[in-house]
C-alpha positions in Angstrom: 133.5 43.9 80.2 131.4 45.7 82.2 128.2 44.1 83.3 126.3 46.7 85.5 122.9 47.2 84.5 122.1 50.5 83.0 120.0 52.5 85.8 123.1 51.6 88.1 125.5 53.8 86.1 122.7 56.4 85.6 122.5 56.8 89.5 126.8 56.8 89.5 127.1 59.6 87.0 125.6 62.5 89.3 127.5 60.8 92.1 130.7 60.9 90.5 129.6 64.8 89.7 128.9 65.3 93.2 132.1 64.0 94.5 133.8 65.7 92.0 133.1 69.3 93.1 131.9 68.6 96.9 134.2 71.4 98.0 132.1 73.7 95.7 128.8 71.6 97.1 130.2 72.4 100.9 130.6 76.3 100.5 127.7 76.7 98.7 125.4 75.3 101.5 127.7 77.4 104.4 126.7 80.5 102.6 123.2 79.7 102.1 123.2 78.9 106.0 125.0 81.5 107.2 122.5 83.8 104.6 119.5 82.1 106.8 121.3 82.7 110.0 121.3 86.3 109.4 117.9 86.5 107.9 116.4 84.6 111.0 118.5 86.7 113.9 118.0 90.3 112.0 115.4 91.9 113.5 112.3 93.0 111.1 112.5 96.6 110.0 110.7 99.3 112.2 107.6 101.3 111.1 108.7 104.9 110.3 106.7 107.9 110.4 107.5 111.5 108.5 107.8 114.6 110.7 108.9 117.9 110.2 111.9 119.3 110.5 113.4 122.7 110.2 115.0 123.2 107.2 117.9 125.5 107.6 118.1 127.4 111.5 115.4 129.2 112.5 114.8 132.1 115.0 111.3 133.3 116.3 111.6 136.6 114.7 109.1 135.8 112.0 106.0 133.1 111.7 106.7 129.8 110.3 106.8 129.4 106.1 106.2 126.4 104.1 109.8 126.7 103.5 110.9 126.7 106.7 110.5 123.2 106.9 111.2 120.3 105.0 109.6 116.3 105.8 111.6 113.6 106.9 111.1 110.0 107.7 112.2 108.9 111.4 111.7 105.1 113.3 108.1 105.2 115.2 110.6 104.9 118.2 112.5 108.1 117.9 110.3 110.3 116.9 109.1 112.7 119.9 106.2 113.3 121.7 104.2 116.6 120.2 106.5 115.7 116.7 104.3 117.5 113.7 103.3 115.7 110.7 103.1 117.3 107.2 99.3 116.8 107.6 99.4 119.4 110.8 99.3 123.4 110.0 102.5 125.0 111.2 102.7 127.9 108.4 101.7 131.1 110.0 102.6 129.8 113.7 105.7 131.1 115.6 108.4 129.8 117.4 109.0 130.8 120.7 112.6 129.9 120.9 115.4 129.0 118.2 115.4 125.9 116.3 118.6 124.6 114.9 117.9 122.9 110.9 117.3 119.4 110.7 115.8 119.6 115.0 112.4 118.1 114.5 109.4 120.3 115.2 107.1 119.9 118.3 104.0 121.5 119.6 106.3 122.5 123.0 108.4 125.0 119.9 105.6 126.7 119.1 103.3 130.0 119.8 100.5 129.7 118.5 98.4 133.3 118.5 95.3 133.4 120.4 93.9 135.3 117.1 94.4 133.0 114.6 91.6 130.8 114.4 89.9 133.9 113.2 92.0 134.6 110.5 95.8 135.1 109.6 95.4 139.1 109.8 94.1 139.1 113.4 95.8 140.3 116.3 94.7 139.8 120.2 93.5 143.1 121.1 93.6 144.0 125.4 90.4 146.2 125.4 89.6 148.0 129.4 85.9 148.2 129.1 84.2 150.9 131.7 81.7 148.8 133.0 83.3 145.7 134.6 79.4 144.2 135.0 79.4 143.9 131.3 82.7 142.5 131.2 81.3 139.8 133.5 78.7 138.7 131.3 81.3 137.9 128.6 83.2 134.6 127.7 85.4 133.5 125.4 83.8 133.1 122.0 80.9 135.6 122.8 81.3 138.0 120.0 81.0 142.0 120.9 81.1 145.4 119.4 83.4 148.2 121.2 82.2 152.2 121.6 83.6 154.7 122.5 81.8 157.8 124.3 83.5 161.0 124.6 83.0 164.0 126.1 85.1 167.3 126.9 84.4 170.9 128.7 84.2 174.1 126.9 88.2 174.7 127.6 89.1 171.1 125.8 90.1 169.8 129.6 89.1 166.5 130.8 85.2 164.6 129.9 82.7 166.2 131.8 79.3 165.8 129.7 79.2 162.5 127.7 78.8 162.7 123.9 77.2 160.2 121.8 79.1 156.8 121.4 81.1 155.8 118.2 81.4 152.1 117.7 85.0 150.8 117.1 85.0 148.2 116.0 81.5 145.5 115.4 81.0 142.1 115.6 84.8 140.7 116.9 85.0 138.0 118.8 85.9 137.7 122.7 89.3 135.4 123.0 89.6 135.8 127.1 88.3 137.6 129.7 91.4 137.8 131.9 90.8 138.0 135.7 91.8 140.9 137.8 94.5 140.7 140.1 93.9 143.6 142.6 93.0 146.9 141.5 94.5 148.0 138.4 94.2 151.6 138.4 92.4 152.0 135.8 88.8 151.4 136.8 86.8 149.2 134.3 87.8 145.2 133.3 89.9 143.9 131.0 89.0 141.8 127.8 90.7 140.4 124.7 89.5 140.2 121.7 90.3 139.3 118.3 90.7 142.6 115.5 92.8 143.7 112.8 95.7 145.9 113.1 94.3 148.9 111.8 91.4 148.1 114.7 93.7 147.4 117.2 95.4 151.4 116.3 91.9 152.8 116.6 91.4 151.0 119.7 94.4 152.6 121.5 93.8 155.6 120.5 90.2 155.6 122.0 91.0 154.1 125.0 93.3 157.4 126.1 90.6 160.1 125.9 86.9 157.8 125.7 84.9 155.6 127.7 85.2 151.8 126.0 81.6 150.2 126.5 80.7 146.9 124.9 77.3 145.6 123.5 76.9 142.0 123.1 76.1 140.2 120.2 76.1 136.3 121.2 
Protein backbone atom coordinates (compact mmCIF):
# COMPACT_ATOMS: atom_id res chain seq x y z
CA UNK A 1 0.00 0.00 0.00
CA UNK A 2 0.95 3.08 -1.12
CA UNK A 3 1.81 5.70 1.51
CA UNK A 4 2.87 8.92 -0.41
CA UNK A 5 1.15 11.89 0.73
CA UNK A 6 -1.30 13.30 -1.71
CA UNK A 7 0.50 16.66 -3.01
CA UNK A 8 3.47 14.31 -3.81
CA UNK A 9 1.51 12.32 -6.50
CA UNK A 10 -0.21 15.67 -7.56
CA UNK A 11 3.44 17.04 -8.47
CA UNK A 12 4.21 13.25 -10.22
CA UNK A 13 1.24 13.30 -12.50
CA UNK A 14 2.39 16.38 -14.86
CA UNK A 15 5.89 14.81 -14.53
CA UNK A 16 4.92 11.53 -15.70
CA UNK A 17 2.94 13.76 -18.61
CA UNK A 18 6.03 15.46 -19.30
CA UNK A 19 8.27 12.56 -19.68
CA UNK A 20 5.72 10.95 -21.53
CA UNK A 21 5.75 13.20 -24.60
CA UNK A 22 9.33 15.05 -24.11
CA UNK A 23 10.14 14.35 -27.64
CA UNK A 24 6.96 16.42 -28.53
CA UNK A 25 8.09 18.99 -25.52
CA UNK A 26 11.80 19.11 -27.32
CA UNK A 27 10.51 20.04 -30.92
CA UNK A 28 8.21 22.27 -29.81
CA UNK A 29 10.70 24.59 -28.01
CA UNK A 30 13.45 24.11 -31.34
CA UNK A 31 10.75 25.65 -33.45
CA UNK A 32 9.76 28.26 -31.24
CA UNK A 33 13.68 29.15 -31.08
CA UNK A 34 14.46 28.81 -34.34
CA UNK A 35 10.94 31.06 -34.99
CA UNK A 36 12.86 33.76 -32.54
CA UNK A 37 16.13 33.31 -34.28
CA UNK A 38 14.67 34.41 -37.38
CA UNK A 39 12.55 37.10 -35.99
CA UNK A 40 15.68 38.64 -34.16
CA UNK A 41 18.31 38.27 -37.28
CA UNK A 42 15.46 39.55 -40.04
CA UNK A 43 16.02 42.80 -40.60
CA UNK A 44 12.85 45.31 -39.95
CA UNK A 45 10.98 46.16 -43.17
CA UNK A 46 12.06 49.33 -45.14
CA UNK A 47 9.85 52.55 -45.49
CA UNK A 48 8.42 52.65 -49.01
CA UNK A 49 7.33 55.55 -50.91
CA UNK A 50 4.87 55.63 -54.20
CA UNK A 51 6.22 57.08 -57.41
CA UNK A 52 5.14 57.13 -60.78
CA UNK A 53 5.64 55.05 -63.30
CA UNK A 54 4.87 54.86 -66.94
CA UNK A 55 2.14 52.77 -67.62
CA UNK A 56 2.49 51.15 -70.97
CA UNK A 57 5.76 52.78 -73.33
CA UNK A 58 5.79 56.10 -74.00
CA UNK A 59 7.30 58.43 -76.68
CA UNK A 60 7.58 62.33 -76.49
CA UNK A 61 5.29 62.77 -79.37
CA UNK A 62 2.44 63.97 -77.25
CA UNK A 63 2.14 65.65 -73.46
CA UNK A 64 1.87 63.44 -70.54
CA UNK A 65 -2.01 62.08 -69.59
CA UNK A 66 -3.32 60.94 -66.40
CA UNK A 67 -3.27 57.66 -68.07
CA UNK A 68 0.04 57.61 -68.96
CA UNK A 69 1.04 56.67 -65.69
CA UNK A 70 0.01 54.47 -63.12
CA UNK A 71 1.48 54.75 -58.98
CA UNK A 72 3.62 52.30 -57.52
CA UNK A 73 5.11 51.62 -54.26
CA UNK A 74 9.12 51.25 -54.29
CA UNK A 75 11.82 50.87 -50.93
CA UNK A 76 12.89 54.67 -49.75
CA UNK A 77 16.33 53.13 -50.98
CA UNK A 78 15.60 52.48 -54.62
CA UNK A 79 13.60 55.03 -55.55
CA UNK A 80 15.63 57.75 -57.70
CA UNK A 81 16.63 61.07 -57.27
CA UNK A 82 14.05 63.67 -59.15
CA UNK A 83 11.34 60.30 -58.82
CA UNK A 84 7.63 62.03 -59.00
CA UNK A 85 5.09 61.46 -56.54
CA UNK A 86 1.32 61.25 -57.44
CA UNK A 87 1.08 64.52 -55.42
CA UNK A 88 3.47 66.29 -58.29
CA UNK A 89 1.67 67.61 -61.66
CA UNK A 90 3.05 65.67 -64.62
CA UNK A 91 -0.34 65.80 -66.93
CA UNK A 92 0.30 68.24 -69.60
CA UNK A 93 4.30 68.01 -69.40
CA UNK A 94 6.38 66.29 -72.17
CA UNK A 95 8.93 63.90 -72.33
CA UNK A 96 11.89 64.65 -74.00
CA UNK A 97 12.95 61.24 -74.71
CA UNK A 98 11.27 57.62 -74.62
CA UNK A 99 10.19 55.93 -71.59
CA UNK A 100 9.80 52.25 -71.47
CA UNK A 101 6.36 51.16 -69.15
CA UNK A 102 6.93 50.37 -65.67
CA UNK A 103 10.57 52.92 -65.90
CA UNK A 104 9.87 55.31 -63.07
CA UNK A 105 9.36 58.91 -63.88
CA UNK A 106 11.96 61.74 -63.06
CA UNK A 107 12.15 65.41 -63.40
CA UNK A 108 15.59 64.68 -65.77
CA UNK A 109 12.44 62.90 -68.42
CA UNK A 110 10.73 65.74 -68.69
CA UNK A 111 10.17 69.22 -70.73
CA UNK A 112 8.39 71.22 -69.14
CA UNK A 113 7.07 74.41 -71.46
CA UNK A 114 8.23 77.75 -70.62
CA UNK A 115 4.43 78.75 -71.17
CA UNK A 116 2.75 76.71 -68.99
CA UNK A 117 2.48 78.40 -65.81
CA UNK A 118 0.22 80.66 -67.74
CA UNK A 119 -2.04 78.28 -68.85
CA UNK A 120 -2.32 74.85 -70.73
CA UNK A 121 -3.21 76.69 -74.12
CA UNK A 122 -0.03 78.92 -74.18
CA UNK A 123 2.76 78.62 -76.41
CA UNK A 124 6.39 80.48 -76.08
CA UNK A 125 6.18 82.99 -78.68
CA UNK A 126 10.07 84.46 -80.17
CA UNK A 127 8.92 88.09 -80.80
CA UNK A 128 12.06 90.61 -82.68
CA UNK A 129 10.97 93.89 -81.29
CA UNK A 130 12.46 97.08 -83.42
CA UNK A 131 13.69 98.94 -80.65
CA UNK A 132 16.37 96.84 -78.77
CA UNK A 133 16.34 99.81 -75.90
CA UNK A 134 12.92 98.67 -75.11
CA UNK A 135 13.73 95.23 -75.16
CA UNK A 136 16.35 96.13 -72.46
CA UNK A 137 13.98 97.46 -70.14
CA UNK A 138 12.23 94.05 -70.06
CA UNK A 139 12.55 90.99 -67.75
CA UNK A 140 11.06 87.96 -67.35
CA UNK A 141 7.58 88.26 -65.76
CA UNK A 142 7.20 92.05 -66.99
CA UNK A 143 4.04 91.69 -68.86
CA UNK A 144 3.78 93.68 -72.46
CA UNK A 145 1.52 94.42 -75.32
CA UNK A 146 2.99 93.90 -79.05
CA UNK A 147 2.14 96.53 -82.17
CA UNK A 148 2.66 96.42 -85.22
CA UNK A 149 3.28 99.69 -87.49
CA UNK A 150 3.09 99.38 -91.14
CA UNK A 151 3.64 101.30 -93.79
CA UNK A 152 4.02 100.94 -97.72
CA UNK A 153 4.63 103.30 -101.02
CA UNK A 154 2.14 104.13 -103.49
CA UNK A 155 3.44 101.06 -105.82
CA UNK A 156 2.77 98.44 -102.64
CA UNK A 157 6.88 98.08 -102.52
CA UNK A 158 8.71 98.18 -99.29
CA UNK A 159 7.57 100.69 -95.83
CA UNK A 160 8.45 103.97 -96.53
CA UNK A 161 5.93 106.25 -94.43
CA UNK A 162 4.76 104.62 -91.10
CA UNK A 163 1.07 104.03 -90.59
CA UNK A 164 -0.64 103.88 -87.36
CA UNK A 165 0.24 100.94 -85.07
CA UNK A 166 -2.16 97.85 -84.45
CA UNK A 167 -1.71 96.09 -81.24
CA UNK A 168 -1.18 92.27 -81.49
CA UNK A 169 -1.60 91.01 -78.97
CA UNK A 170 -2.17 92.94 -75.00
CA UNK A 171 -1.23 92.21 -71.78
CA UNK A 172 1.12 88.71 -72.31
CA UNK A 173 3.60 88.07 -70.21
CA UNK A 174 7.50 88.28 -70.92
CA UNK A 175 9.06 84.45 -70.32
CA UNK A 176 12.88 85.49 -71.45
CA UNK A 177 14.71 88.03 -72.91
CA UNK A 178 17.32 86.01 -74.68
CA UNK A 179 20.74 87.64 -75.17
CA UNK A 180 22.18 88.37 -78.48
CA UNK A 181 25.03 86.56 -79.77
CA UNK A 182 26.49 88.85 -82.53
CA UNK A 183 24.45 90.58 -84.93
CA UNK A 184 21.55 88.75 -86.08
CA UNK A 185 20.59 90.31 -89.20
CA UNK A 186 17.64 91.34 -88.43
CA UNK A 187 18.12 94.58 -86.53
CA UNK A 188 15.89 94.89 -83.40
CA UNK A 189 16.11 92.32 -80.02
CA UNK A 190 14.62 89.29 -79.39
CA UNK A 191 11.99 88.43 -76.69
CA UNK A 192 9.73 85.57 -75.61
CA UNK A 193 6.70 85.70 -74.48
CA UNK A 194 3.81 83.71 -73.51
CA UNK A 195 0.38 83.81 -76.20
CA UNK A 196 -1.99 81.56 -77.65
CA UNK A 197 -1.66 79.84 -80.87
CA UNK A 198 -3.90 81.81 -82.81
CA UNK A 199 -1.54 84.95 -81.31
CA UNK A 200 1.45 83.33 -82.03
CA UNK A 201 -0.12 83.01 -86.22
CA UNK A 202 -0.79 86.75 -86.02
CA UNK A 203 2.47 87.41 -84.63
CA UNK A 204 4.33 85.83 -87.63
CA UNK A 205 2.50 87.15 -89.89
CA UNK A 206 3.25 90.74 -88.66
CA UNK A 207 6.62 90.34 -88.04
CA UNK A 208 7.32 89.86 -92.17
CA UNK A 209 5.89 93.10 -93.45
CA UNK A 210 5.53 95.55 -89.83
CA UNK A 211 7.64 97.11 -87.32
CA UNK A 212 7.00 94.93 -83.77
CA UNK A 213 7.21 97.68 -80.97
CA UNK A 214 6.31 96.87 -77.37
CA UNK A 215 4.66 99.01 -74.54
CA UNK A 216 5.10 97.96 -71.10
CA UNK A 217 2.64 97.20 -68.71
CA UNK A 218 4.55 96.09 -65.32
Amino acid sequence: MSTSPPAFRLRRGPLRLLDRHRRTVAAVLTALAVVCAILVMRPPPQPRAEVLVAARDLDASAPLSEDDLTPLFLAESSVPDGALSPADRAAGLSLNAPVRRGEVLTDARLSDPPALPYGADMVAVPVRVADPGAVGLLSPGSRVDVLAATGADDFGGPPTRPGPAVEVVGDRPVLAVPPEEGPSGEGGALVLIAATSEEARALAGHATSSRLSVTIRG
